[in-house]
Biopython code that builds the backbone (N, CA, C, O; Angstrom):
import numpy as np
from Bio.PDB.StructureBuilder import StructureBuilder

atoms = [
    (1, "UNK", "N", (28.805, 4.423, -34.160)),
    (1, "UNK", "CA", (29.468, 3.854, -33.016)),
    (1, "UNK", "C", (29.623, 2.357, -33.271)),
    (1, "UNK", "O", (28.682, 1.666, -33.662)),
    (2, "UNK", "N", (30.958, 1.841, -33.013)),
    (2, "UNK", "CA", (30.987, 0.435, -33.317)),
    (2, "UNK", "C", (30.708, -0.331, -32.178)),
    (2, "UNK", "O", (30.471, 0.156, -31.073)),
    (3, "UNK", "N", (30.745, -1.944, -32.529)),
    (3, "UNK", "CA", (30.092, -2.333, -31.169)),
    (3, "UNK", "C", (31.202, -2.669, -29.667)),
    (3, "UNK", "O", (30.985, -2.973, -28.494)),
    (4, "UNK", "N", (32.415, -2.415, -30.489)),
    (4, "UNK", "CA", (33.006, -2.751, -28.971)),
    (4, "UNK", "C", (32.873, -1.309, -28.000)),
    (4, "UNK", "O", (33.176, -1.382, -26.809)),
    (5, "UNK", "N", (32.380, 0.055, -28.623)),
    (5, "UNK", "CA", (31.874, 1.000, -27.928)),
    (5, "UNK", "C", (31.233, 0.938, -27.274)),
    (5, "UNK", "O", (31.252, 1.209, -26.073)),
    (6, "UNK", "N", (30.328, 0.474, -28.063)),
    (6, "UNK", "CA", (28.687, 0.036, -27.080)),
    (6, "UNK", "C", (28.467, -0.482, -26.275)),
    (6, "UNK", "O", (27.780, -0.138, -25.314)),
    (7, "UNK", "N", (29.248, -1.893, -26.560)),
    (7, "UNK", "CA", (29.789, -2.613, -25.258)),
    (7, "UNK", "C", (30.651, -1.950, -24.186)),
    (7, "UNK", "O", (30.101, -1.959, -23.085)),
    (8, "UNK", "N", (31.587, -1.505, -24.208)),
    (8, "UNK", "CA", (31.966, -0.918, -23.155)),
    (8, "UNK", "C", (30.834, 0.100, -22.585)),
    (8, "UNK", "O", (30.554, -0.199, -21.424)),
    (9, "UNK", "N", (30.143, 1.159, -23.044)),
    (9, "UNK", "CA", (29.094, 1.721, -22.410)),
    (9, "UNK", "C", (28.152, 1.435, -21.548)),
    (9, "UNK", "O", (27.612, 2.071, -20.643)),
    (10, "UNK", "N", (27.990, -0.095, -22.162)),
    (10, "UNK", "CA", (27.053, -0.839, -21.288)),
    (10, "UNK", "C", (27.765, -1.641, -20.562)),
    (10, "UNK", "O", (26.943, -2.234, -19.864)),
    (11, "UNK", "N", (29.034, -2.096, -20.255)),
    (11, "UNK", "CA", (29.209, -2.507, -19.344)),
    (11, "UNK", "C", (29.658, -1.574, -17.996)),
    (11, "UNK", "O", (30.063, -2.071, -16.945)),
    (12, "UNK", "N", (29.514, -0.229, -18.225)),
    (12, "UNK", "CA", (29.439, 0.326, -17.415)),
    (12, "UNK", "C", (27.929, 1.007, -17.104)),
    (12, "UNK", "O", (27.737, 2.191, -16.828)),
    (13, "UNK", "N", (27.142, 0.194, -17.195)),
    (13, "UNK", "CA", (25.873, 0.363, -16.713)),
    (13, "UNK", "C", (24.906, 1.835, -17.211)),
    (13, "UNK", "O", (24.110, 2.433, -16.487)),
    (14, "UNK", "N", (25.341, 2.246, -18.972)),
    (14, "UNK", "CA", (25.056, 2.984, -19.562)),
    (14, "UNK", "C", (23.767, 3.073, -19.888)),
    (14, "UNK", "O", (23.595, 2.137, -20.670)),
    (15, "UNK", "N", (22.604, 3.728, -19.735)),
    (15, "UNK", "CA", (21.299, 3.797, -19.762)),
    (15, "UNK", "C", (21.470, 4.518, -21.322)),
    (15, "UNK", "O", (22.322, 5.294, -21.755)),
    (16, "UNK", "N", (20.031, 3.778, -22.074)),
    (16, "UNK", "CA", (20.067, 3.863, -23.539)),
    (16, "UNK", "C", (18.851, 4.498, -23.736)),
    (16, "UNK", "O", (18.547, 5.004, -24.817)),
    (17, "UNK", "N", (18.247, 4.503, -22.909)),
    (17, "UNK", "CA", (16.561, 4.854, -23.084)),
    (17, "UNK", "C", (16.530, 5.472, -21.786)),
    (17, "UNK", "O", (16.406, 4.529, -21.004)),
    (18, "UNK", "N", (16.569, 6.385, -21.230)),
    (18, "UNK", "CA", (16.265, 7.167, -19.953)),
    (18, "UNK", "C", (14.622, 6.962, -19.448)),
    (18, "UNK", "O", (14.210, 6.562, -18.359)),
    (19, "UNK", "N", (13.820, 7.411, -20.722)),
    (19, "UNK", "CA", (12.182, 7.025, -19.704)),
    (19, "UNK", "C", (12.499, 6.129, -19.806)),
    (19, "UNK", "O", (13.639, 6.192, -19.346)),
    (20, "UNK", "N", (12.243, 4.633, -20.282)),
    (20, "UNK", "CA", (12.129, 3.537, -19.846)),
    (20, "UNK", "C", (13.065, 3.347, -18.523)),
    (20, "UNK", "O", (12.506, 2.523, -17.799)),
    (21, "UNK", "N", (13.905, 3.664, -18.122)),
    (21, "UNK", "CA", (14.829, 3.661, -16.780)),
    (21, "UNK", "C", (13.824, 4.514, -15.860)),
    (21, "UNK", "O", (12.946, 3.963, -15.197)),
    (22, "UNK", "N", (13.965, 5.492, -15.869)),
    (22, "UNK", "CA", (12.933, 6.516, -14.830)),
    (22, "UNK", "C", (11.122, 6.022, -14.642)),
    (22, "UNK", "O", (10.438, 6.515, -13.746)),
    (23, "UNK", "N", (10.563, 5.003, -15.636)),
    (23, "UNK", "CA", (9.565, 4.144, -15.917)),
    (23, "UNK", "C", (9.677, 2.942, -14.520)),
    (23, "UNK", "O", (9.020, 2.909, -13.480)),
    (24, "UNK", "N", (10.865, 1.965, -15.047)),
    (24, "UNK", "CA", (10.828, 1.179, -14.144)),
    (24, "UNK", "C", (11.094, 1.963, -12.732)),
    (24, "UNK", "O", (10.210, 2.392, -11.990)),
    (25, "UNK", "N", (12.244, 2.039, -12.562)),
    (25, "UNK", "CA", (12.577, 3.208, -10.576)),
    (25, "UNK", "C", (11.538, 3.361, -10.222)),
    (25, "UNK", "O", (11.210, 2.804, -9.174)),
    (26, "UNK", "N", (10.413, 4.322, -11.066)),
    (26, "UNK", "CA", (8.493, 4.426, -10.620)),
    (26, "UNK", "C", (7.876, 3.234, -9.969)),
    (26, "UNK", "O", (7.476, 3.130, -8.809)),
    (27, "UNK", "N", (7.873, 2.337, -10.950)),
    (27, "UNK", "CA", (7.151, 0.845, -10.714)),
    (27, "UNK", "C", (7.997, 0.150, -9.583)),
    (27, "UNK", "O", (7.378, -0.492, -8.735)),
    (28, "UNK", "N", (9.093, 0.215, -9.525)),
    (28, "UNK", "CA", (9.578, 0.201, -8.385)),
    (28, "UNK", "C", (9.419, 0.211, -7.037)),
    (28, "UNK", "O", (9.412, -0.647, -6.154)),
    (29, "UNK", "N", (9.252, 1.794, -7.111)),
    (29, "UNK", "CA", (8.770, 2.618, -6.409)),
    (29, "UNK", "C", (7.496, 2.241, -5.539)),
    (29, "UNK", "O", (7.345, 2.297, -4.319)),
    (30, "UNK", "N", (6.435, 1.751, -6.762)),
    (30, "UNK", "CA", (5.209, 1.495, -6.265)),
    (30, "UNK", "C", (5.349, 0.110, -5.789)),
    (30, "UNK", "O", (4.818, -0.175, -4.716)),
    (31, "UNK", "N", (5.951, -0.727, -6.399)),
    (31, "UNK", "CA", (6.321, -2.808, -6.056)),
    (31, "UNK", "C", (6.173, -2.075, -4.140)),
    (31, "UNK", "O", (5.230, -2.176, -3.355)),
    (32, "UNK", "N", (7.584, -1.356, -3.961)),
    (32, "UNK", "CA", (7.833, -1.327, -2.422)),
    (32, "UNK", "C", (6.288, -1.045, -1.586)),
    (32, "UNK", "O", (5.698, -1.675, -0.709)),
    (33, "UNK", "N", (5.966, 0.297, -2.379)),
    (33, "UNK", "CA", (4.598, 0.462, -1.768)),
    (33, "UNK", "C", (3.152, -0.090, -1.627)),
    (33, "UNK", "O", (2.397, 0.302, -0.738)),
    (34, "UNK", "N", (2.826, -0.980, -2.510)),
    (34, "UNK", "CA", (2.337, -1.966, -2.318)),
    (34, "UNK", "C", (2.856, -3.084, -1.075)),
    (34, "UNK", "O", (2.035, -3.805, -0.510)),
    (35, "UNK", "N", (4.157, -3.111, -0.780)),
    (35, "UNK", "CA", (4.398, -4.465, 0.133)),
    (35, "UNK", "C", (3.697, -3.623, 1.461)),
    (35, "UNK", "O", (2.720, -3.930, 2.143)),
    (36, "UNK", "N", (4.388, -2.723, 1.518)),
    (36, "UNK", "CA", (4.469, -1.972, 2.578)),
    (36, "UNK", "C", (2.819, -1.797, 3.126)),
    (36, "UNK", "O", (2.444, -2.216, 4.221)),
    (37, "UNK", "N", (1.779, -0.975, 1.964)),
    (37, "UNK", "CA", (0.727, -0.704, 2.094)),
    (37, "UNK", "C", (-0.949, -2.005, 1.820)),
    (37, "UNK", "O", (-2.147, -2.064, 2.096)),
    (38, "UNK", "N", (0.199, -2.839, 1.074)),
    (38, "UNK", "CA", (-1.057, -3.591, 0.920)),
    (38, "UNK", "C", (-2.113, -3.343, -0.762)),
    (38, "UNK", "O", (-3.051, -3.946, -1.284)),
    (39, "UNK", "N", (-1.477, -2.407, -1.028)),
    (39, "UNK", "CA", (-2.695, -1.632, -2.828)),
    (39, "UNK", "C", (-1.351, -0.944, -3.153)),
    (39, "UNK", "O", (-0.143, -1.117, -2.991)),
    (40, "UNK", "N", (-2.373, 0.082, -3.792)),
    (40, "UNK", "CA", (-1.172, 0.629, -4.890)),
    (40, "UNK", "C", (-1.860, 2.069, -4.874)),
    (40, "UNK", "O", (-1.383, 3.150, -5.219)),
    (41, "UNK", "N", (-3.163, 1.752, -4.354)),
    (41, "UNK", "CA", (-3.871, 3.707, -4.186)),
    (41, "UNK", "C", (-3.116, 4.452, -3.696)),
    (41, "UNK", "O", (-3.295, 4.411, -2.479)),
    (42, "UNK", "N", (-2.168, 5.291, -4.013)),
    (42, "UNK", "CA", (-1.079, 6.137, -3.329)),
    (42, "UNK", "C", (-1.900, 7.502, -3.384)),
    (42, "UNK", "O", (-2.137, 8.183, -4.382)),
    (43, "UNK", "N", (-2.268, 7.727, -2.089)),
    (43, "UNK", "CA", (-2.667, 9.258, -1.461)),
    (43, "UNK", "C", (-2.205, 10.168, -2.214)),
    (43, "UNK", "O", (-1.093, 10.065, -2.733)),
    (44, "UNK", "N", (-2.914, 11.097, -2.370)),
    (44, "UNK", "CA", (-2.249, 12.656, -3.399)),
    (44, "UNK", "C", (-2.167, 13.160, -2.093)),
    (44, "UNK", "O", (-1.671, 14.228, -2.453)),
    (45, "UNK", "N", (-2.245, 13.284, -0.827)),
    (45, "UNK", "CA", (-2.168, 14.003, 0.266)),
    (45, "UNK", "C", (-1.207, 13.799, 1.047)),
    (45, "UNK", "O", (-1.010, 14.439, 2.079)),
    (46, "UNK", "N", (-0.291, 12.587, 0.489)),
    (46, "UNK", "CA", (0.732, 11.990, 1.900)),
    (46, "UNK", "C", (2.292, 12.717, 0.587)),
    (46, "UNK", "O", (2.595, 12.739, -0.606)),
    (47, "UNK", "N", (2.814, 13.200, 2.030)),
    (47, "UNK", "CA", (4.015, 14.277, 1.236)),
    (47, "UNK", "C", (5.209, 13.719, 1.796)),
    (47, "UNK", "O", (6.120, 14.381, 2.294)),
    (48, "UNK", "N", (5.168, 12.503, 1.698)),
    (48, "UNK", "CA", (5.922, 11.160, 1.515)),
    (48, "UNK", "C", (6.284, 10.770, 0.013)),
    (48, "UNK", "O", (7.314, 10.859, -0.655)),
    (49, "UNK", "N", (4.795, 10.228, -0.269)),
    (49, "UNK", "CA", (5.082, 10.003, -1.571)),
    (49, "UNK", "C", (4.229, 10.943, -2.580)),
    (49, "UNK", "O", (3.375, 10.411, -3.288)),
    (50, "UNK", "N", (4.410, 12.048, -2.633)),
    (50, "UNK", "CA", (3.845, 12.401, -3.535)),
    (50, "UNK", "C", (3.839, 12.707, -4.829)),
    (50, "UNK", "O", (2.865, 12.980, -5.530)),
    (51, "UNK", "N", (5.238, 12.637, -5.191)),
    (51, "UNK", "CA", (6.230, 12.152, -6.744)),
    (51, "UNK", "C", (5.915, 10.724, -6.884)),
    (51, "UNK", "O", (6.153, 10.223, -7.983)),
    (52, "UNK", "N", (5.402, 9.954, -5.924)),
    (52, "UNK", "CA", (5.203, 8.445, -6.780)),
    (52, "UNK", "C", (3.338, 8.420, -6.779)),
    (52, "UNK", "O", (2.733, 7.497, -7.324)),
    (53, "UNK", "N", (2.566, 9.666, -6.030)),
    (53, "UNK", "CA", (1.062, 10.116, -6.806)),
    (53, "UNK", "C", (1.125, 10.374, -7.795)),
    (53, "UNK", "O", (0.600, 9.671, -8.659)),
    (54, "UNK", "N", (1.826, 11.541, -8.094)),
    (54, "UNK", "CA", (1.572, 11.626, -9.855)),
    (54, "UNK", "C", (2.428, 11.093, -10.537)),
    (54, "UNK", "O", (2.553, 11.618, -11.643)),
    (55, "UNK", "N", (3.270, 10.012, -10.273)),
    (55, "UNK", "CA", (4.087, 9.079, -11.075)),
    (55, "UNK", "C", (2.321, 8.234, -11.343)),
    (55, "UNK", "O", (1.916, 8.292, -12.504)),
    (56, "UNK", "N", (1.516, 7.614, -10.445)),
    (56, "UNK", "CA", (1.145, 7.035, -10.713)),
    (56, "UNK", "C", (-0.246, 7.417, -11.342)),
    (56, "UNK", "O", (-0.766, 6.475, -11.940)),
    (57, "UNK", "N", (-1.058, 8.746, -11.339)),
    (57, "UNK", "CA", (-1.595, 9.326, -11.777)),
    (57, "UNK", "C", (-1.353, 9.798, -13.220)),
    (57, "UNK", "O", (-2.279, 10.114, -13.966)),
    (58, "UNK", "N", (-0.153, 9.825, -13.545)),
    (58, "UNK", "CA", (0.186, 9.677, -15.351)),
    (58, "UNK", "C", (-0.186, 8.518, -16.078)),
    (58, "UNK", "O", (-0.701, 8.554, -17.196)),
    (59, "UNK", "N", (0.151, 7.202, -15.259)),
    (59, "UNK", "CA", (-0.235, 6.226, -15.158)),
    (59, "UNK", "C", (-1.615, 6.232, -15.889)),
    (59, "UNK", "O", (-1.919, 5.740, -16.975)),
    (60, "UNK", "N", (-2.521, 7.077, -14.795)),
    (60, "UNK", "CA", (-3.749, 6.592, -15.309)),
    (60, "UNK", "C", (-4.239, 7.221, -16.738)),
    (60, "UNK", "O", (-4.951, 6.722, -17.609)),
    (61, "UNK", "N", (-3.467, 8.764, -16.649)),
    (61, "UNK", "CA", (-4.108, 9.890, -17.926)),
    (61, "UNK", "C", (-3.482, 9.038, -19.327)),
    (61, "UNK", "O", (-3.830, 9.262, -20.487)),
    (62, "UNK", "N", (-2.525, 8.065, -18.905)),
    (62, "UNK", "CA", (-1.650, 7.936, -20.092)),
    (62, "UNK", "C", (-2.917, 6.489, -20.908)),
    (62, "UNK", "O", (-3.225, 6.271, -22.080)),
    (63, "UNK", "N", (-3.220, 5.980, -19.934)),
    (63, "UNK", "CA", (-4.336, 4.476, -20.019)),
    (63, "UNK", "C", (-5.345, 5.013, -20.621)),
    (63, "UNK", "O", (-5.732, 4.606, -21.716)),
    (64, "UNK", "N", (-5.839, 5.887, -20.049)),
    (64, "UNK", "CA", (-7.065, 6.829, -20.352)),
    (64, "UNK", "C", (-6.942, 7.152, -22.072)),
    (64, "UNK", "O", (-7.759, 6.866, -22.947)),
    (65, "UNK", "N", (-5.493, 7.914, -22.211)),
    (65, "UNK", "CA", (-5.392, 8.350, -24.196)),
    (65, "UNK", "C", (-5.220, 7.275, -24.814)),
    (65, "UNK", "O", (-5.218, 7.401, -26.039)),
    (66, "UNK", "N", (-5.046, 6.066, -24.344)),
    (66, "UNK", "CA", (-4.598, 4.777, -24.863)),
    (66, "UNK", "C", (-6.379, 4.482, -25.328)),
    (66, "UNK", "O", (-6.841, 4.770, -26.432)),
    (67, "UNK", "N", (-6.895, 4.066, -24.575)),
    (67, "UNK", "CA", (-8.314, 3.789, -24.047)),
    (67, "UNK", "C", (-9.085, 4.672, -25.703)),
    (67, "UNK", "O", (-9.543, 4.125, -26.707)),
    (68, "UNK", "N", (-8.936, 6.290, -25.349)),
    (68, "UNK", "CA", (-9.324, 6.848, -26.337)),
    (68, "UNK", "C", (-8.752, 6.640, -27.700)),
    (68, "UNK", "O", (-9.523, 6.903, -28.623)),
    (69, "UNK", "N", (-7.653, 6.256, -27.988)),
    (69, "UNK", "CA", (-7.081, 6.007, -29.103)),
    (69, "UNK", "C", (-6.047, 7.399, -29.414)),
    (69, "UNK", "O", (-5.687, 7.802, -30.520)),
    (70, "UNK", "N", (-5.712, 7.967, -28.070)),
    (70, "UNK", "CA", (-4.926, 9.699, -28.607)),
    (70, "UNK", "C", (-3.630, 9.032, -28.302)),
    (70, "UNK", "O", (-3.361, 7.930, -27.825)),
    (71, "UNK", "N", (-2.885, 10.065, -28.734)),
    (71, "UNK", "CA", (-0.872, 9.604, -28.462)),
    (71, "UNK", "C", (-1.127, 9.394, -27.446)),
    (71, "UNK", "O", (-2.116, 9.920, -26.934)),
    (72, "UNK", "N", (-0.051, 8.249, -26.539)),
    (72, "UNK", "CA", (0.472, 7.486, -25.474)),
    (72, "UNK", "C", (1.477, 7.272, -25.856)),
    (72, "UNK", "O", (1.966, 7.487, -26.965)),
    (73, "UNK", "N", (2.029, 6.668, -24.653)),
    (73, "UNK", "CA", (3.435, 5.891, -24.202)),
    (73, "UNK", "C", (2.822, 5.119, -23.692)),
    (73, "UNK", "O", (3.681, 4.291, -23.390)),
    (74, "UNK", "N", (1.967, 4.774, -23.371)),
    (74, "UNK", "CA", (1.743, 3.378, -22.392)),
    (74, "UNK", "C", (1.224, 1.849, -23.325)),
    (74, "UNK", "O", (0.212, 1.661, -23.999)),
    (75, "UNK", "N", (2.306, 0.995, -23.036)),
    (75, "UNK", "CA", (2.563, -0.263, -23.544)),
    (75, "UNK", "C", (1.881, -1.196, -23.105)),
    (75, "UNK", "O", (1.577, -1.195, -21.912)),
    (76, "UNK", "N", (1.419, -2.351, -24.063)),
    (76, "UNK", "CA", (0.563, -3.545, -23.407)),
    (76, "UNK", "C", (1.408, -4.193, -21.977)),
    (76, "UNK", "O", (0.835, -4.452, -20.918)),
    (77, "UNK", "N", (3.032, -4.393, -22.261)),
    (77, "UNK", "CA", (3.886, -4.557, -21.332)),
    (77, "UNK", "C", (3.977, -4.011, -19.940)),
    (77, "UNK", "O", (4.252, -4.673, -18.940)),
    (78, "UNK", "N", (3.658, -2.443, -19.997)),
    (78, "UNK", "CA", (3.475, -1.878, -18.812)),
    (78, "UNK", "C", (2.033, -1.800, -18.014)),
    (78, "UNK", "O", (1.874, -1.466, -16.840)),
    (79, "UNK", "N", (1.322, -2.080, -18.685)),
    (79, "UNK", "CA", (-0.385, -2.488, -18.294)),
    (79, "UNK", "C", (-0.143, -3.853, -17.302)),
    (79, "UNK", "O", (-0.413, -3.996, -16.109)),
    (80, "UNK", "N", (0.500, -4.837, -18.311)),
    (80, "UNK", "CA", (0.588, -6.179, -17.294)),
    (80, "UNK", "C", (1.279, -5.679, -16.206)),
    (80, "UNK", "O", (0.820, -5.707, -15.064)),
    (81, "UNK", "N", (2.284, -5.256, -16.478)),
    (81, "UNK", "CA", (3.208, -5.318, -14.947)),
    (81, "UNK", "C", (2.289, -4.233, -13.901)),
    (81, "UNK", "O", (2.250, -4.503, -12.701)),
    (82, "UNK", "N", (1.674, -3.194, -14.349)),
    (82, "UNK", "CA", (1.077, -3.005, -13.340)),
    (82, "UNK", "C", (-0.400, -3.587, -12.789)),
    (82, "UNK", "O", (-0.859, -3.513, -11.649)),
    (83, "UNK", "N", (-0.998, -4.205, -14.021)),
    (83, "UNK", "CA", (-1.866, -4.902, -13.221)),
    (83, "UNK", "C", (-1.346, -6.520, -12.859)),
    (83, "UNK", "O", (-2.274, -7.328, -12.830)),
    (84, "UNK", "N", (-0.394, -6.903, -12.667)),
    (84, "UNK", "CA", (-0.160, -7.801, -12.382)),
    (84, "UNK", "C", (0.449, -6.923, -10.302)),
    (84, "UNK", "O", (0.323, -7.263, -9.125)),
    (85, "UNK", "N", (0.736, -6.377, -10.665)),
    (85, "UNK", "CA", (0.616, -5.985, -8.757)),
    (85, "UNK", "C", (-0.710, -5.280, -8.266)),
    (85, "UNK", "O", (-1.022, -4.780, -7.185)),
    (86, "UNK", "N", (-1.357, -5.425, -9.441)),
    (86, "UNK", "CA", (-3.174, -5.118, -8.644)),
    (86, "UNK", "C", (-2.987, -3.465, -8.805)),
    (86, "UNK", "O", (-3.287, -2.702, -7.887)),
    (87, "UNK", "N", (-2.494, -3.043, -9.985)),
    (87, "UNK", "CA", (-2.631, -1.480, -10.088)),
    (87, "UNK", "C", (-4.403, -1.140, -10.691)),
    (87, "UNK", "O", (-4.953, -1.824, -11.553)),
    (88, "UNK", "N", (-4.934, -0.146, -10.109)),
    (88, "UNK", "CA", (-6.158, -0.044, -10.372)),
    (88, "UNK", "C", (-6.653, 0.830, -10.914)),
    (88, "UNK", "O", (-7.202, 1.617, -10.143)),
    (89, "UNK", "N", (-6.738, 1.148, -12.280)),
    (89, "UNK", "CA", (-7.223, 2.430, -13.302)),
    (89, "UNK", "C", (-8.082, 3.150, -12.946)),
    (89, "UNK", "O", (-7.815, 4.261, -13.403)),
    (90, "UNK", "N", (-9.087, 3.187, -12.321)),
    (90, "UNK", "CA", (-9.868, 4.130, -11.917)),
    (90, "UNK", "C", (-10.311, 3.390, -10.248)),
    (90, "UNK", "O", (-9.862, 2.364, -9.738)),
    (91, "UNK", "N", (-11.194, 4.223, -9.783)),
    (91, "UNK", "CA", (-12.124, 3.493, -8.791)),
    (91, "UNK", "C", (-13.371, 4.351, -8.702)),
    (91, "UNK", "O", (-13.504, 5.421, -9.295)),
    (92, "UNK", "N", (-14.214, 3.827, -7.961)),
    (92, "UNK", "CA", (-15.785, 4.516, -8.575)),
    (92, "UNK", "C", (-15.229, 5.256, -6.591)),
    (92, "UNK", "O", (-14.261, 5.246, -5.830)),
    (93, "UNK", "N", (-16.858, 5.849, -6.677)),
    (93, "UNK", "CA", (-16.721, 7.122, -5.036)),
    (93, "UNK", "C", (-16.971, 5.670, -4.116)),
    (93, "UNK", "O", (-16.260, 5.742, -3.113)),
    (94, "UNK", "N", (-17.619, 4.608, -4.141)),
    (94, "UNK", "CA", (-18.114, 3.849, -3.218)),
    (94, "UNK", "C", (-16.957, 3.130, -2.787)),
    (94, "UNK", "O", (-17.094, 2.631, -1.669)),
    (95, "UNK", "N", (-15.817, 2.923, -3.365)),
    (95, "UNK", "CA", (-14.706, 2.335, -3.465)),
    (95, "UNK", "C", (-13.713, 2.697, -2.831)),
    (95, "UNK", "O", (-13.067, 2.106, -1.967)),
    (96, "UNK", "N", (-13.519, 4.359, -3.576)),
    (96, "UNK", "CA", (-12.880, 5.902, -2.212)),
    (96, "UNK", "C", (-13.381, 5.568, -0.884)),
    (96, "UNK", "O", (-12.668, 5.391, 0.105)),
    (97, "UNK", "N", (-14.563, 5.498, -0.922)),
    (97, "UNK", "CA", (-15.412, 5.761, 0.435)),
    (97, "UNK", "C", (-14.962, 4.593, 1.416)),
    (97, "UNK", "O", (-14.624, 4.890, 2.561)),
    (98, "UNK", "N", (-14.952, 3.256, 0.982)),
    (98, "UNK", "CA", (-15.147, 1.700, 1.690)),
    (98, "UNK", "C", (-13.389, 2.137, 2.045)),
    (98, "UNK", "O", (-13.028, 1.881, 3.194)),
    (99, "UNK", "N", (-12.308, 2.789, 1.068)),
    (99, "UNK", "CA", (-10.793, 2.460, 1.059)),
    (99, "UNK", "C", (-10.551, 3.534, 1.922)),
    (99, "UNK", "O", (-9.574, 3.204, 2.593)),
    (100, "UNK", "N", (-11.000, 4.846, 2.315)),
    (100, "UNK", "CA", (-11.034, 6.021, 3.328)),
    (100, "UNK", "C", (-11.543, 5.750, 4.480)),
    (100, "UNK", "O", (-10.888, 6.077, 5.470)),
    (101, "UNK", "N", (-12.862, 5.071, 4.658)),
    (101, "UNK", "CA", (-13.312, 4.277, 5.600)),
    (101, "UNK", "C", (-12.648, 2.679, 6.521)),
    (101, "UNK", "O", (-12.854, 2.055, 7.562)),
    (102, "UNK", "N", (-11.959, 2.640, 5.559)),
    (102, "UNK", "CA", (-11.098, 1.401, 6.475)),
    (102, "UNK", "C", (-9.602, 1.908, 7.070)),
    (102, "UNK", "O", (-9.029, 1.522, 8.089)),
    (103, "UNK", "N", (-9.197, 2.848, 6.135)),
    (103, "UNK", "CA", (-7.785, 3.645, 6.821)),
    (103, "UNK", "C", (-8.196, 4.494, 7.909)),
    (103, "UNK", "O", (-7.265, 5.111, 8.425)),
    (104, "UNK", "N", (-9.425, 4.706, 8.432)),
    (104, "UNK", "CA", (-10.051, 5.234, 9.532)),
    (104, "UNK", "C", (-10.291, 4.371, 10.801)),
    (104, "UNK", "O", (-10.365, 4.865, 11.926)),
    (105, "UNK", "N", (-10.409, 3.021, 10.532)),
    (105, "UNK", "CA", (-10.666, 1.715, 11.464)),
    (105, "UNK", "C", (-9.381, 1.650, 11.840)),
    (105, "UNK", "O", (-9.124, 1.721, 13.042)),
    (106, "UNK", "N", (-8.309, 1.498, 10.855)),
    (106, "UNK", "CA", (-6.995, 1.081, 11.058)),
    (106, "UNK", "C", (-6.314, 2.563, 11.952)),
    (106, "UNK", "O", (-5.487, 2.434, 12.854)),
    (107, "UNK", "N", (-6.771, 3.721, 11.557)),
    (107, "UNK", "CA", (-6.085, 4.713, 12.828)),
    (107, "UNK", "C", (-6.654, 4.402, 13.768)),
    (107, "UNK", "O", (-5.810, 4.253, 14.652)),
    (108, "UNK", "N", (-7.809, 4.163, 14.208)),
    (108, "UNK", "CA", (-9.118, 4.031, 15.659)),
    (108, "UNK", "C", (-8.359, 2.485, 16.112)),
    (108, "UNK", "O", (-8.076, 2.287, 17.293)),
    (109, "UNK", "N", (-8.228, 2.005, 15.622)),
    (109, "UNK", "CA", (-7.096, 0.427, 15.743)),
    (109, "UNK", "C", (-5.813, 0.972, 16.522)),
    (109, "UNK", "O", (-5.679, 0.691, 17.713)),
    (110, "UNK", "N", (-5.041, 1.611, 15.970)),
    (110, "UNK", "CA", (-3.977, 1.826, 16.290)),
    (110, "UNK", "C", (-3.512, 2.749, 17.425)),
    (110, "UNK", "O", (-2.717, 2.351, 18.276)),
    (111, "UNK", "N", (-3.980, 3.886, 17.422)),
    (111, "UNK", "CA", (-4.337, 5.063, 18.237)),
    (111, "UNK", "C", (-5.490, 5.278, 19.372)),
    (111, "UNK", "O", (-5.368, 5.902, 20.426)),
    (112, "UNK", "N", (-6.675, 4.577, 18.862)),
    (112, "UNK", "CA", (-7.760, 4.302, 20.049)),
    (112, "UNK", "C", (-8.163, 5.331, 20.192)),
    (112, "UNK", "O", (-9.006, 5.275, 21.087)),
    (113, "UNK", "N", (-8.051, 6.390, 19.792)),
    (113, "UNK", "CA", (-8.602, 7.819, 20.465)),
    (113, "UNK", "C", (-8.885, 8.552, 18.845)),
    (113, "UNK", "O", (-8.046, 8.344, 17.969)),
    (114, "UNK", "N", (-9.872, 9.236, 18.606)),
    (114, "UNK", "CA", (-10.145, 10.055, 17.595)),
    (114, "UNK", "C", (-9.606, 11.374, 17.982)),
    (114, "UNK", "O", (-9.253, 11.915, 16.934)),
    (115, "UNK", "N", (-9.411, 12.029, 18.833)),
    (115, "UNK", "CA", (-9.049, 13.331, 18.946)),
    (115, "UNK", "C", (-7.463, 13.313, 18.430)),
    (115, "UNK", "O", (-6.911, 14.411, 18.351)),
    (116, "UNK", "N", (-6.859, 12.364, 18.147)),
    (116, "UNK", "CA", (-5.009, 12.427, 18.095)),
    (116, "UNK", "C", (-5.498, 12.937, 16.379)),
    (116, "UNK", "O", (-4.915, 13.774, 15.689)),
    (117, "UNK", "N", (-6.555, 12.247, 16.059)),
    (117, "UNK", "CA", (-6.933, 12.793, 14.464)),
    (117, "UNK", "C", (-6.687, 14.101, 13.916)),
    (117, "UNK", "O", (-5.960, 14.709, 13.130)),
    (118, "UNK", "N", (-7.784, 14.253, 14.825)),
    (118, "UNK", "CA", (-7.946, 16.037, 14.642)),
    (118, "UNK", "C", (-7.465, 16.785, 15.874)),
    (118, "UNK", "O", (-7.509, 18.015, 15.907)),
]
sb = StructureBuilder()
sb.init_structure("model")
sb.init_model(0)
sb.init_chain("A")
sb.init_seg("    ")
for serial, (resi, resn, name, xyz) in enumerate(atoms, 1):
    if name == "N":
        sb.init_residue(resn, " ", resi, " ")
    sb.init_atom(name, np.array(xyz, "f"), 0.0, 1.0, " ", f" {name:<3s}", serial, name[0])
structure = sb.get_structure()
């Protein structure tokens, strides 16, 4: 392909690398949810987002084979950008517990009544 091809391809906004496109939209994805939420812990239970849970749960398995030294895709590049919005590779149970425990203050905040809970 010569380059005035190429050029035209891309000036019509021709994607060359698809994961890296479907990569960022994710991170994206999460930038919004972070503004919105404040973190980046995205619930495996909220069926809202639950394509951007295990968007971000690959996230972690992919850090994890990196970590071990097995095949990855995950780039020093994509490490910064997500820990540069405070993305968080693991969390210990006390951490679950304190971050489950405060989204519980914030319904009792909002709602005032525990029975609307359950």
């Amino acid at each position: 392909m010569n380059d005035e091809r190429i050029q035209q391809l891309e000036n019509i906004g021709f994607v060359w690398h698809a994961h890296d496109a479907t990569w960022a939209q994710n991170y994206s994805k999460l930038v919004e949810y972070k503004h919105k939420f404040g973190h980046c812990n995205v619930p495996k239970d909220d069926e809202e987002y639950t394509s951007l849970w295990m968007w971000t749960y690959y996230q972690k398995q992919m850090y994890n084979k990196r970590t071990l030294g097995k095949p990855h895709p995950m780039t020093d590049e994509r490490i910064k950008k997500l820990e540069d919005i405070g993305f968080v590779w693991s969390i210990t149970h006390d951490e679950a517990w304190n971050s489950h425990l405060e989204n519980l203050r914030k319904y009792k905040a909002y709602h005032g009544d525990w029975y609307v809970f359950f």
